[in-house]
C-alpha positions in Angstrom: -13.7 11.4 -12.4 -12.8 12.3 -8.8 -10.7 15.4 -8.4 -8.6 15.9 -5.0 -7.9 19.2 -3.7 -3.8 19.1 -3.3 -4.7 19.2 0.7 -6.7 16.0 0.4 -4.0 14.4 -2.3 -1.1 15.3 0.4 -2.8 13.4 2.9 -4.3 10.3 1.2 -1.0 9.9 -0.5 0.8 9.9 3.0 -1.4 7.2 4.2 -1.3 5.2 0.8 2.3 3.7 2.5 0.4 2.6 5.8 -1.8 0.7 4.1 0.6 -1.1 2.8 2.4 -2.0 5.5 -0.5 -3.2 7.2 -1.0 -5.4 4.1 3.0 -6.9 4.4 2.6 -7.2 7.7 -0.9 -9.1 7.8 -0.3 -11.2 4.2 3.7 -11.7 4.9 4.8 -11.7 8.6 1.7 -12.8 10.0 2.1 -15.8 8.8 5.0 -17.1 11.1 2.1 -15.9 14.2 -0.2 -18.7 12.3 -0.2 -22.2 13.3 -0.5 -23.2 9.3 2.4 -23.6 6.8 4.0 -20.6 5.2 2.0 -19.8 1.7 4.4 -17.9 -1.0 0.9 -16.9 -2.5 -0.2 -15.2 0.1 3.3 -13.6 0.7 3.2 -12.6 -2.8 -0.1 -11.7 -2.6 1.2 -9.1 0.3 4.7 -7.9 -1.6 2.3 -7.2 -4.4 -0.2 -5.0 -2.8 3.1 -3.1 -1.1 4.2 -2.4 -4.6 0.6 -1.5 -5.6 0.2 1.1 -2.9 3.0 2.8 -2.6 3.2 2.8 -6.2 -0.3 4.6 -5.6 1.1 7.0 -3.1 4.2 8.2 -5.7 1.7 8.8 -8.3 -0.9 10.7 -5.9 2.7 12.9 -5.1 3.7 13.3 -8.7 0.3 14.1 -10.0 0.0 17.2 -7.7 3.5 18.7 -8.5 1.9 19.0 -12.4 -1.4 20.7 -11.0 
């Protein structure tokens, strides 16, 4: 099991929410850049890995205020 030092959970947490905005942005609004038609999959595909990562990130903070 990996075990983060409250330093390293701080900061992989704060970057948790970047990734996911690069995933909406890619999965989501990059498809209005695209010369294809608009796919709700992928869009949903995106929404859902937002949720999933920030999700991550609020865990990550709420696990270190236990330790």
């Amino acid at each position: 099991m990996l075990v983060l030092k409250p330093e390293h959970r701080a900061m992989f947490a704060d970057k948790l929410p970047d990734t996911a905005n690069l995933a909406l942005g890619a999965l989501v609004f990059g498809q209005f850049l695209a010369e294809g038609a608009f796919s709700t999959l992928v869009a949903l595909l995106g929404v859902g890995l937002w949720v999933f990562f920030v999700g991550c990130a609020v865990i990550l903070v709420a696990g270190g205020a236990e330790s």
